[in-house]
Biopython code that builds the backbone (N, CA, C, O; Angstrom):
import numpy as np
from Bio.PDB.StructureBuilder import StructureBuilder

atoms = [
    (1, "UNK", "N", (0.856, -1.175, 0.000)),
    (1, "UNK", "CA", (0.000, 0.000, 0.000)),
    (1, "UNK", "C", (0.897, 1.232, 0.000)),
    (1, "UNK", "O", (1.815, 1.246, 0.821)),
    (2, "UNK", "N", (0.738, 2.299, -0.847)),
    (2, "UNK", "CA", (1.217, 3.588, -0.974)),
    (2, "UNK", "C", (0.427, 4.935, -0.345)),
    (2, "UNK", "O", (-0.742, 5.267, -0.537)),
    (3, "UNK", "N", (1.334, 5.520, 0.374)),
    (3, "UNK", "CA", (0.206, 6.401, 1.309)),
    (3, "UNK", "C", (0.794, 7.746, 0.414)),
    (3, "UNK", "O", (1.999, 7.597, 0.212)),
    (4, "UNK", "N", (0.491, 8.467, 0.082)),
    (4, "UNK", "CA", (1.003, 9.787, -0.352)),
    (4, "UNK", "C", (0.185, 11.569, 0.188)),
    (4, "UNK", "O", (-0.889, 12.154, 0.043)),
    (5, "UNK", "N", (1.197, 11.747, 0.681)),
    (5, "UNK", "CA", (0.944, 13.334, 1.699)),
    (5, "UNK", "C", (1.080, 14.268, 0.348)),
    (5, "UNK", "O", (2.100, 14.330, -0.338)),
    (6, "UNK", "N", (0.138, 14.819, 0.156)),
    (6, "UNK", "CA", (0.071, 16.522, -0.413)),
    (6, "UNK", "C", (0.085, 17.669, 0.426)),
    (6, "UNK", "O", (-0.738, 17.872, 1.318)),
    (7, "UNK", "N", (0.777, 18.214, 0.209)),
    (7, "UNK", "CA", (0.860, 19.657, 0.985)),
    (7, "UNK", "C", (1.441, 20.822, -0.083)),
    (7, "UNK", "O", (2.367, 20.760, -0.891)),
    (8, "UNK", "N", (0.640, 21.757, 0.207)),
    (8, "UNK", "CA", (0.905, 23.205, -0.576)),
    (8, "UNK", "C", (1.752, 24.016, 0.133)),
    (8, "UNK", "O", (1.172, 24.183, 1.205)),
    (9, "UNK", "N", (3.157, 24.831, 0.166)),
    (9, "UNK", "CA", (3.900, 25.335, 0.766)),
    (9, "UNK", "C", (3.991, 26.174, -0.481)),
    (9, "UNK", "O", (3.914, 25.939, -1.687)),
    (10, "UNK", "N", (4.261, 27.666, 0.561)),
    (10, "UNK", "CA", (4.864, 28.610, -0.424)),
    (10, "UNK", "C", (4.326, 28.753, -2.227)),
    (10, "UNK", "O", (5.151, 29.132, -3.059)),
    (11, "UNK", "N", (3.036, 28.438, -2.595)),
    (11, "UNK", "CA", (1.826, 28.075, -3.107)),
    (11, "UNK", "C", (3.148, 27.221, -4.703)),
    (11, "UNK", "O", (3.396, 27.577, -5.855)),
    (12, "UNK", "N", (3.602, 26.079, -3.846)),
    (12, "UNK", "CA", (4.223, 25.082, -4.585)),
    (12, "UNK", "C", (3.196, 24.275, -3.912)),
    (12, "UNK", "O", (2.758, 24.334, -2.763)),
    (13, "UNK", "N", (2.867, 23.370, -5.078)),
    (13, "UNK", "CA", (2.402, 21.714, -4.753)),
    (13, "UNK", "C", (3.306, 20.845, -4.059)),
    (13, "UNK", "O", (4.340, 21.482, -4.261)),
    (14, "UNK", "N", (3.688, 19.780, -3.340)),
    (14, "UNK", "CA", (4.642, 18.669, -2.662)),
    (14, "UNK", "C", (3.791, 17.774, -2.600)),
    (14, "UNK", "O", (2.587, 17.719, -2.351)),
    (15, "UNK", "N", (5.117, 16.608, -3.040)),
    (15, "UNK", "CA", (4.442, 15.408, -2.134)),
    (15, "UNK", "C", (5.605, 14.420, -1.584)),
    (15, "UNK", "O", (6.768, 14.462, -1.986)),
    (16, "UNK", "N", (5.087, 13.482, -0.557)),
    (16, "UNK", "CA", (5.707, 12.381, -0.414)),
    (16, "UNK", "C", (5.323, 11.069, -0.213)),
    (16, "UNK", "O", (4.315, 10.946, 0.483)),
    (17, "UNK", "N", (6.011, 9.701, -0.763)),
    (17, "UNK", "CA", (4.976, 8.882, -0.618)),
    (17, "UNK", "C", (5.453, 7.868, 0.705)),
    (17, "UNK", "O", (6.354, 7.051, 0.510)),
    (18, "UNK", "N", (5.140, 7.918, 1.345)),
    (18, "UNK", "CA", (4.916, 6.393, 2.926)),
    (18, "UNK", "C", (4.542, 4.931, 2.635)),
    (18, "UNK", "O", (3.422, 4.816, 2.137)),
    (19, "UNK", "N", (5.109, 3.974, 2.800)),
    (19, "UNK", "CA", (4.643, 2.692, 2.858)),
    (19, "UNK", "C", (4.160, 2.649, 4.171)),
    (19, "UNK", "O", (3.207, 1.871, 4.128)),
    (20, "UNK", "N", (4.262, 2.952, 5.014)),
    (20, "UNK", "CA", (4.114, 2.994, 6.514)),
    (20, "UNK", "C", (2.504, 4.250, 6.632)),
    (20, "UNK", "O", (2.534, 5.421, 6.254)),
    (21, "UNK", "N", (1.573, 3.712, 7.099)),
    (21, "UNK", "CA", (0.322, 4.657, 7.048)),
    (21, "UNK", "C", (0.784, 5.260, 8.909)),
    (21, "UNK", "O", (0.126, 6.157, 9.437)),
    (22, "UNK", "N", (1.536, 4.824, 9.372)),
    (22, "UNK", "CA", (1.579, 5.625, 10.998)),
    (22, "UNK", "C", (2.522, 6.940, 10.513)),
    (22, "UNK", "O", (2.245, 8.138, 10.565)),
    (23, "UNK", "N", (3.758, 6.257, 10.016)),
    (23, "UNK", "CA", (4.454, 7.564, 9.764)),
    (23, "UNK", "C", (4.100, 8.372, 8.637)),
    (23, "UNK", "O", (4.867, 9.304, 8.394)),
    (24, "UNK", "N", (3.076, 8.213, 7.878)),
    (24, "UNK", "CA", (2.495, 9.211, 7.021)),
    (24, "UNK", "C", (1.222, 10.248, 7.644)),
    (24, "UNK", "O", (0.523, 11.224, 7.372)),
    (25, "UNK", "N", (1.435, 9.515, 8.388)),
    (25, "UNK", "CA", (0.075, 10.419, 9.926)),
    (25, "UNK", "C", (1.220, 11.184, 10.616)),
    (25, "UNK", "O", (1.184, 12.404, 10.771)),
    (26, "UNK", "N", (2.155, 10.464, 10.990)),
    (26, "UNK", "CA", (3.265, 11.477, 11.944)),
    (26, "UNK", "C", (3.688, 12.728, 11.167)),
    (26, "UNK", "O", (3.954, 13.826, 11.657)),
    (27, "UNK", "N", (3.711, 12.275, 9.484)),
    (27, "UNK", "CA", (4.203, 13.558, 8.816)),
    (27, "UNK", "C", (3.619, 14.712, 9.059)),
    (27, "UNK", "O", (4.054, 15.726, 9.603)),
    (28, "UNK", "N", (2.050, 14.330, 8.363)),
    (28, "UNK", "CA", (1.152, 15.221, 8.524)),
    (28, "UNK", "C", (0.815, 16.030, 9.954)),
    (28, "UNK", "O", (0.156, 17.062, 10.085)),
    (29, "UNK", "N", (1.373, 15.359, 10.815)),
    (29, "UNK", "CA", (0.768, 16.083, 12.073)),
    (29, "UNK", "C", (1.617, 17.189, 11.816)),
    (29, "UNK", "O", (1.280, 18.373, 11.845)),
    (30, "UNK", "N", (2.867, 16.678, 11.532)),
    (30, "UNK", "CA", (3.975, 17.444, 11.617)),
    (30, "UNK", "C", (3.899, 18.845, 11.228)),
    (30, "UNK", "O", (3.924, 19.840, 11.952)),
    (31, "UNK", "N", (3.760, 18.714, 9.392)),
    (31, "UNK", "CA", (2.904, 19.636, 8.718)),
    (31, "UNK", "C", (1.867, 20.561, 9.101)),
    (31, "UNK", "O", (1.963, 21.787, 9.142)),
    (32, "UNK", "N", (0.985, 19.934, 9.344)),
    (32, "UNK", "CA", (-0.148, 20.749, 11.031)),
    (32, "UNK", "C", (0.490, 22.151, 10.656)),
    (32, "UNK", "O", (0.240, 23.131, 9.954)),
    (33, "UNK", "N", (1.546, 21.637, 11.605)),
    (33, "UNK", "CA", (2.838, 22.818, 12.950)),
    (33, "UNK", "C", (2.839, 24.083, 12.002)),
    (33, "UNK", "O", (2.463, 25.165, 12.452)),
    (34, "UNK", "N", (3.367, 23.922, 10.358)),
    (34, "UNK", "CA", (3.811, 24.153, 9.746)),
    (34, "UNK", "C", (3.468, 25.409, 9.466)),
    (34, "UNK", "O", (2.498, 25.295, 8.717)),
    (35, "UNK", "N", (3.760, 26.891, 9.676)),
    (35, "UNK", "CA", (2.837, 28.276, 9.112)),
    (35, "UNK", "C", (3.029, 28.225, 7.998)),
    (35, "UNK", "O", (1.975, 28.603, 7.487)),
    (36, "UNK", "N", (3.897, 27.934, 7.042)),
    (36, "UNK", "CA", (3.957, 28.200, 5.575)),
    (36, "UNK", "C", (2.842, 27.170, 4.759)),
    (36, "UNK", "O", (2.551, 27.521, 3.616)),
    (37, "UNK", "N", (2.474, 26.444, 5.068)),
    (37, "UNK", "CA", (1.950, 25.078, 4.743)),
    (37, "UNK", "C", (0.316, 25.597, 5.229)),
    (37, "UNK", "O", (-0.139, 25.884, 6.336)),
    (38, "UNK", "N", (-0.344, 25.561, 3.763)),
    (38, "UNK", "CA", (-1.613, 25.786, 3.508)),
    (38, "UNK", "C", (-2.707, 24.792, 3.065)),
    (38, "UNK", "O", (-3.843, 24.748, 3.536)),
    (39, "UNK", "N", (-2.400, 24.306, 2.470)),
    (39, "UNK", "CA", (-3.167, 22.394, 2.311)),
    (39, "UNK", "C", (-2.676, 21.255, 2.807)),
    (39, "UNK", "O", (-1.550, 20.889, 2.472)),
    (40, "UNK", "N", (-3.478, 20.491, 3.716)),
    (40, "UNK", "CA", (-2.396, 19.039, 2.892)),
    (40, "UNK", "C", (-4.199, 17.797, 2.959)),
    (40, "UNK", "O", (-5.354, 17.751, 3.380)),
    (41, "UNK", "N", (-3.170, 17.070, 2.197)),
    (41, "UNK", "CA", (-4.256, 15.858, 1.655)),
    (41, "UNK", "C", (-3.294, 14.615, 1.634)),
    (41, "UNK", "O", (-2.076, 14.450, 1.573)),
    (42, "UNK", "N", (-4.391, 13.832, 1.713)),
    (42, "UNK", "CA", (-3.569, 12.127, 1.671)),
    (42, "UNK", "C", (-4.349, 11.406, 0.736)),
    (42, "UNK", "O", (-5.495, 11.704, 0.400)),
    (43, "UNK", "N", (-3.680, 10.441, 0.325)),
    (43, "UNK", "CA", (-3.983, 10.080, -1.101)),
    (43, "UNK", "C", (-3.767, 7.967, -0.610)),
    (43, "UNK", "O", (-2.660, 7.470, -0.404)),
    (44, "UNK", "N", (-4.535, 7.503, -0.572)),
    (44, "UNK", "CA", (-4.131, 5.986, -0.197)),
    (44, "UNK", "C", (-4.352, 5.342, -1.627)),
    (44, "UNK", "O", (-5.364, 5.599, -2.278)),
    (45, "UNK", "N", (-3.201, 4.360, -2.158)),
    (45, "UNK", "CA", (-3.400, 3.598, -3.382)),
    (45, "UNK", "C", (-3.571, 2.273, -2.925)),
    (45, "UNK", "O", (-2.572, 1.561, -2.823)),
    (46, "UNK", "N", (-4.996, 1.717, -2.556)),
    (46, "UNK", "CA", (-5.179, 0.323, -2.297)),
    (46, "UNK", "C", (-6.522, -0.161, -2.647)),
    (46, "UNK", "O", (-7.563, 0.493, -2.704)),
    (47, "UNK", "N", (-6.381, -1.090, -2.813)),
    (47, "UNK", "CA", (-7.505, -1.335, -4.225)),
    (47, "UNK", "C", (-8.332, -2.349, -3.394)),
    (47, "UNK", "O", (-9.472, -2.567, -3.804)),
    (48, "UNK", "N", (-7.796, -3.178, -1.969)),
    (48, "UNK", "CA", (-8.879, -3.704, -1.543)),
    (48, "UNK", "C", (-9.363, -3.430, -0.234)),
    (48, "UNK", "O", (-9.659, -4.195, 0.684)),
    (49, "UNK", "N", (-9.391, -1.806, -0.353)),
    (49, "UNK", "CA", (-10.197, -0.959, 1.285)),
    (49, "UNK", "C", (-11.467, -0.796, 0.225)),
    (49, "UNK", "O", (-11.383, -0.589, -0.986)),
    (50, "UNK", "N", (-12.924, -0.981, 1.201)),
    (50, "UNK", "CA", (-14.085, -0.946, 0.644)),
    (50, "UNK", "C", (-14.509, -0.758, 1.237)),
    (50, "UNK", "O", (-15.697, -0.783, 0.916)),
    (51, "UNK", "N", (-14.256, -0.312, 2.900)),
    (51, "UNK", "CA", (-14.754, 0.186, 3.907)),
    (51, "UNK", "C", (-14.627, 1.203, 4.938)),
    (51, "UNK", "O", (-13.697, 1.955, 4.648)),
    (52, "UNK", "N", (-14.928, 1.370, 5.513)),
    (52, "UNK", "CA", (-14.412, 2.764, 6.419)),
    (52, "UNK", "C", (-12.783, 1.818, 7.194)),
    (52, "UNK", "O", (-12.635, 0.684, 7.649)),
    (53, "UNK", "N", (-11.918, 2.904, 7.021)),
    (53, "UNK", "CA", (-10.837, 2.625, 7.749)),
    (53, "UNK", "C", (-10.654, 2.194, 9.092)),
    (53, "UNK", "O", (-11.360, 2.495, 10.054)),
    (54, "UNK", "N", (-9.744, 1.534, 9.078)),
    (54, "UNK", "CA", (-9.810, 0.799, 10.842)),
    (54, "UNK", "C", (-11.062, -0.323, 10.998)),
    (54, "UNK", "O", (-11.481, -0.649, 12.109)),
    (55, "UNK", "N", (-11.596, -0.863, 9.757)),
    (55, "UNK", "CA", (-12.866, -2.109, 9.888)),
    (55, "UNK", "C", (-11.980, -3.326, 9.268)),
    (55, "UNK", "O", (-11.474, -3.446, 8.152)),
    (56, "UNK", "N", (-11.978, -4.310, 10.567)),
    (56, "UNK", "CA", (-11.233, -5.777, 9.947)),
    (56, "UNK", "C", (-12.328, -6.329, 9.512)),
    (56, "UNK", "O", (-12.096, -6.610, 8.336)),
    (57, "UNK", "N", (-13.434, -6.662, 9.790)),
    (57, "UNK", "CA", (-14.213, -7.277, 9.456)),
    (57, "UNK", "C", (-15.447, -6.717, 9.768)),
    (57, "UNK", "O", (-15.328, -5.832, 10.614)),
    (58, "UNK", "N", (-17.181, -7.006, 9.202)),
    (58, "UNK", "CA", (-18.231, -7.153, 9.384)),
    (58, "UNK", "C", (-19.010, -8.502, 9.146)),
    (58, "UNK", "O", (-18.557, -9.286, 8.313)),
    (59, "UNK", "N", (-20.142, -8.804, 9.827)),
    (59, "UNK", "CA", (-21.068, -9.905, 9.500)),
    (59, "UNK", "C", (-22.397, -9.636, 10.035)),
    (59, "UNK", "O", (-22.822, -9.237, 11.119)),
    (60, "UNK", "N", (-22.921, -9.987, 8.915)),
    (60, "UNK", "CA", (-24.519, -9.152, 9.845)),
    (60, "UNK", "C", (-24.592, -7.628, 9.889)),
    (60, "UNK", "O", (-25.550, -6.995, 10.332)),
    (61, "UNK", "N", (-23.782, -7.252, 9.521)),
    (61, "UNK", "CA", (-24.057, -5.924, 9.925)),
    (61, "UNK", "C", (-23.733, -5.575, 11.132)),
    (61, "UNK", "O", (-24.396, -4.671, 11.641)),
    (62, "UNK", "N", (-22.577, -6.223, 11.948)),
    (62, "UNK", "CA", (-22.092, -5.756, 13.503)),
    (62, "UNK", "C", (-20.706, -6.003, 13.220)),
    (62, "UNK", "O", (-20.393, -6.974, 12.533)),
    (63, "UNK", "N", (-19.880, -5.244, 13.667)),
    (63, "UNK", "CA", (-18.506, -5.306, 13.739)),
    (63, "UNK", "C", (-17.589, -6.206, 14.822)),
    (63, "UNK", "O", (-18.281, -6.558, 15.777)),
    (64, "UNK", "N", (-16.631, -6.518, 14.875)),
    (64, "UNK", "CA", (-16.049, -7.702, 16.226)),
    (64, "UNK", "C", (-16.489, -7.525, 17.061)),
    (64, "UNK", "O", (-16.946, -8.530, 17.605)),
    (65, "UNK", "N", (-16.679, -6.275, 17.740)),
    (65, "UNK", "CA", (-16.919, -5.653, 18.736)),
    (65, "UNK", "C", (-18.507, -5.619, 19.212)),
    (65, "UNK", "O", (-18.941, -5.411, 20.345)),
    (66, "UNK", "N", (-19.145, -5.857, 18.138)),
    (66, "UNK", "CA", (-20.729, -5.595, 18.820)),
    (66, "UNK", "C", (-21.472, -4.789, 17.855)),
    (66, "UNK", "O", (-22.441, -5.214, 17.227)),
    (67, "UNK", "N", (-20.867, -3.317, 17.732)),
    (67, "UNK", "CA", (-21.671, -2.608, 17.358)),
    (67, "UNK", "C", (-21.525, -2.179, 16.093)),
    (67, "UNK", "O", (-20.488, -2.012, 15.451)),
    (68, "UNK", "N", (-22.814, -1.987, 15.739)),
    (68, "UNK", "CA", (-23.850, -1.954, 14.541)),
    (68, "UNK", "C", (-22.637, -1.026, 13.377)),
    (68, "UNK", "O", (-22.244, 0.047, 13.835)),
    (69, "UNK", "N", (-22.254, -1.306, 12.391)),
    (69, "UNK", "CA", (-21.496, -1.061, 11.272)),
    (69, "UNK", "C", (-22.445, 0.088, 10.023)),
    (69, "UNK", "O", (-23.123, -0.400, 9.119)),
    (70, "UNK", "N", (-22.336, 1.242, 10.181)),
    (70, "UNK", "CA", (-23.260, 2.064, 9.810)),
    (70, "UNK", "C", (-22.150, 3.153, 8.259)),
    (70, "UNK", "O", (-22.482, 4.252, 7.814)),
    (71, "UNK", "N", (-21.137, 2.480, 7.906)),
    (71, "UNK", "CA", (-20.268, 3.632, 6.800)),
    (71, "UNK", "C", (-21.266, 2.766, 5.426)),
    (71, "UNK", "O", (-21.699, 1.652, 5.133)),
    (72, "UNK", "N", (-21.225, 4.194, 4.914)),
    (72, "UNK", "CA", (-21.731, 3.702, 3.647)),
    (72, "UNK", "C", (-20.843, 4.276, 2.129)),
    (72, "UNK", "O", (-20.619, 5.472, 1.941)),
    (73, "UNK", "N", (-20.524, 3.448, 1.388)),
    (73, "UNK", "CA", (-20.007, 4.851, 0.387)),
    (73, "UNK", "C", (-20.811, 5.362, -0.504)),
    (73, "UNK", "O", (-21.554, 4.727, -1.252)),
    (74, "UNK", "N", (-20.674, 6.566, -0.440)),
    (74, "UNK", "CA", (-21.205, 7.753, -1.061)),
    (74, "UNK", "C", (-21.362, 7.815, -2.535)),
    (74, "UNK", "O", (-20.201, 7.729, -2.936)),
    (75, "UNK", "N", (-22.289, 7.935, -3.772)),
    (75, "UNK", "CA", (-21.813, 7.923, -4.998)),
    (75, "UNK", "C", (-22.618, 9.276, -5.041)),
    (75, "UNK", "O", (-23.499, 9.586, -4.240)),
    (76, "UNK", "N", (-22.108, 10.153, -6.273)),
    (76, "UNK", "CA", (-22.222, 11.041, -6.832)),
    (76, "UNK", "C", (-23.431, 11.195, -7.733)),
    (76, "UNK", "O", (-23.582, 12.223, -8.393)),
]
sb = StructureBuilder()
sb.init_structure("model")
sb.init_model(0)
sb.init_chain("A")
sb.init_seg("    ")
for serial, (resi, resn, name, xyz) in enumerate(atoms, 1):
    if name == "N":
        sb.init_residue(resn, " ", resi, " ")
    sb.init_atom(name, np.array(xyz, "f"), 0.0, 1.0, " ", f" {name:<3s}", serial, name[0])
structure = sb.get_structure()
């Protein structure tokens, strides 16, 4: 999986890409901090997320945990 950070600095486009989705969160926090730094966006290239992030599984419509599994995706 390819995680890729956009951020607008100094009204240049950037990017970088993460195999690691923690340290592509650490970047961005980082970025946060950043006063020059006016956008940022993340970009995930994985072709078999079909669900809201952080879901290992559903059945029934309840998640490991119990409760009721309510993400839907959105179409246009």
């Amino acid at each position: 999986m390819i995680n890729r950070v956009y951020w607008t600095e100094h009204e240049q486009i950037h990017y970088q890409d993460f195999d690691d989705v923690v340290a592509s969160l650490k970047f961005t926090q980082a970025l946060r901090k950043t006063p020059s730094v006016s956008l940022i966006a993340t970009a995930i290239n994985e072709q078999t997320i079909v669900g809201g992030l952080g879901v290992d599984s559903v059945e029934n419509g309840k998640l490991p945990s119990g409760d009721t599994y309510g993400w839907r995706k959105r179409r246009p």
